[in-house]
VOGU-3710 file (C-alpha; in Angstrom, 3 decimals, decimal comma):
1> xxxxxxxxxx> 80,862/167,447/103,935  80,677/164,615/101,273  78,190/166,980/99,467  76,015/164,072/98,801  74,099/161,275/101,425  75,808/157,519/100,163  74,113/154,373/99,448  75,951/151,444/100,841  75,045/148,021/99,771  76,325/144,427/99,937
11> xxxxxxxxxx> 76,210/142,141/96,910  76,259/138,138/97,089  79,855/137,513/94,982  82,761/135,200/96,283  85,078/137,548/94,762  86,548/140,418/96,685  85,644/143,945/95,087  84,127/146,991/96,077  83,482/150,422/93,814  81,550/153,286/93,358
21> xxxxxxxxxx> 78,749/154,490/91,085  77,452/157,796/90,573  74,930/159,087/91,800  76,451/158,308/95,433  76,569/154,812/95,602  79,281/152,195/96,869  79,195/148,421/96,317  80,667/146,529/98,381  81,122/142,069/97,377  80,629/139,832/100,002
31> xxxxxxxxxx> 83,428/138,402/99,370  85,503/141,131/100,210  83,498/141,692/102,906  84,416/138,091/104,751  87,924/139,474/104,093  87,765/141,795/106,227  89,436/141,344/109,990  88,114/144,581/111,607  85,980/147,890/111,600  88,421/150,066/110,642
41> xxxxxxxxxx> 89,261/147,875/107,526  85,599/148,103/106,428  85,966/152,165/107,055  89,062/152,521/105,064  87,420/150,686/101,944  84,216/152,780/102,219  86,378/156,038/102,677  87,842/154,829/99,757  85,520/154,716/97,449  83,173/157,552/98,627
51> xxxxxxxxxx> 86,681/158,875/97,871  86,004/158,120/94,443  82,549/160,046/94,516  83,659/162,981/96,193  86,811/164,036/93,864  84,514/163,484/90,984  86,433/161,000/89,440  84,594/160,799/85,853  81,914/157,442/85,873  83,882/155,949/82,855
61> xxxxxxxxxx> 86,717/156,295/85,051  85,760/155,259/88,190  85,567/151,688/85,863  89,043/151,756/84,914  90,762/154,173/87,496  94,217/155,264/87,515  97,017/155,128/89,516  96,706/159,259/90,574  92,812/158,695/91,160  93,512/155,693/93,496
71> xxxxxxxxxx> 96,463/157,665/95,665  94,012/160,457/95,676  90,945/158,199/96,450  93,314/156,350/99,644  94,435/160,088/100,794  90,892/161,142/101,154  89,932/157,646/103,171  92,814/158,529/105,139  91,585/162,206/106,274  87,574/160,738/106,707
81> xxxxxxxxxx> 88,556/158,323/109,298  90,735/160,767/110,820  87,492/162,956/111,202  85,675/159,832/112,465  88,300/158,869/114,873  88,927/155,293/113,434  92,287/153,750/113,801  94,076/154,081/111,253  96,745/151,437/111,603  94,109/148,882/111,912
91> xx> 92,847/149,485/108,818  95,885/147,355/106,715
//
């Protein structure tokens, strides 16, 4: 249903950050990564920003998003893992 398949990948970077990139790809540091306490945490930031991919949010401002785009981007994660059965309130 995303309407696209995703690349995932991991980058080397101490500093905690994920985000997406058109054509259908999410970065995610390993730094946030480490961060991380569970499964459904990783879900929720991947929901996220496929999120991101899947409303369309322009690429210029996927780079500086705003405050709608990132409620809109969180509302979608929260209906994927739904569908995928994750657990939501382990996902902080």
């Amino acid at each position: 249903f995303l309407g696209f398949t995703p690349l995932i990948t991991l980058f080397s970077s101490p500093s905690p950050n994920a985000f997406a990139e058109a054509p259908g790809k999410v970065r995610l540091s390993s730094g946030l990564r480490e961060l991380l306490s569970n499964r459904s945490e990783l879900a929720f930031v991947l929901a996220h920003e496929l999120g991101h991919l899947t409303l369309r949010h322009s690429r210029g401002e996927l780079r500086s998003s705003s405050l709608d785009q990132e409620i809109q981007a969180d509302r979608f994660a929260v209906d994927l893992m739904g569908k995928a059965h994750f657990a939501q309130k382990e996902a902080k």
